[in-house]
C-alpha positions, 0 to 999 in steps of 0.5 A: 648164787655166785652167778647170779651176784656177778650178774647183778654186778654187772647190771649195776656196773652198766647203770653207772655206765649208763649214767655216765652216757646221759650226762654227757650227752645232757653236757653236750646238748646244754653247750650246743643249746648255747652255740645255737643261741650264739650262731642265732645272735650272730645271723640275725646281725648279718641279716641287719647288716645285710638288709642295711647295707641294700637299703643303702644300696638302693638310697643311692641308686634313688640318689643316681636316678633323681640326678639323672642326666642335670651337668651341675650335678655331675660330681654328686652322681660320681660321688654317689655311684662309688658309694654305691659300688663300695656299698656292692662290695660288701654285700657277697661277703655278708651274704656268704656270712649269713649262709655260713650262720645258717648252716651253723644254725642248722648242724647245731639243731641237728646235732642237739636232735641226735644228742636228745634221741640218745638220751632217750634210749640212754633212759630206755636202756636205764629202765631195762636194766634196772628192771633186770637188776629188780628181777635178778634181787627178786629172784632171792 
């Protein structure tokens, strides 16, 4: 009997600890679920910047082309082939940015995966031990 007490001592006190376990990992993937609507908020802005500023890149390329080789034209070409290399200069940073977004994007998934089969085997450990703790009351 004095066993039997310490052992459902014990199941209840792997319960709690069990409980413990899920809330946390519950915490854990809530603040990821957040940080992944964050980092998804954040790329899809560096995709519009990025789609933006190639879209400028190629209107001032347009901009060159369409001047082609007219003399009276000469300081509008040279004022549009700067823009054009200042355009150029930003777009590795940006791409680099949105690389950098989408590995976020996709450490955050996985992490909220792992979390998530944690939990699941956190409930399956619950029921186990539950099932335990019935048996060893039934057992009176």
């Amino acid at each position: 009997l004095e066993k039997k007490k310490k052992l459902l001592g014990s199941y209840k006190y792997i319960g709690a600890s069990i409980d413990k376990d899920l809330a946390t990992a519950n915490d854990g993937v809530a603040y990821y679920n957040k940080m992944e609507e964050l980092y998804k908020t954040h790329l899809t802005a560096v995709n519009e910047e990025v789609k933006k500023v190639e879209a400028d890149i190629k209107a001032e390329d347009d901009k060159i082309k369409k001047i082609g080789s007219d003399s009276t034209k000469t300081t509008e070409k040279t004022q549009s082939m700067a823009k054009k290399a200042e355009l150029e200069k930003y777009l590795p940073f940006l791409n680099s940015l949105q690389k950098e977004y989408e590995s976020l994007v996709s450490k955050v998934n996985t992490y909220t995966d792992n979390l998530k089969k944690v939990i699941n085997n956190c409930q399956l450990e619950k029921k186990e031990a539950e099932i335990t703790v019935k048996k060893l009351q039934d057992y009176n």
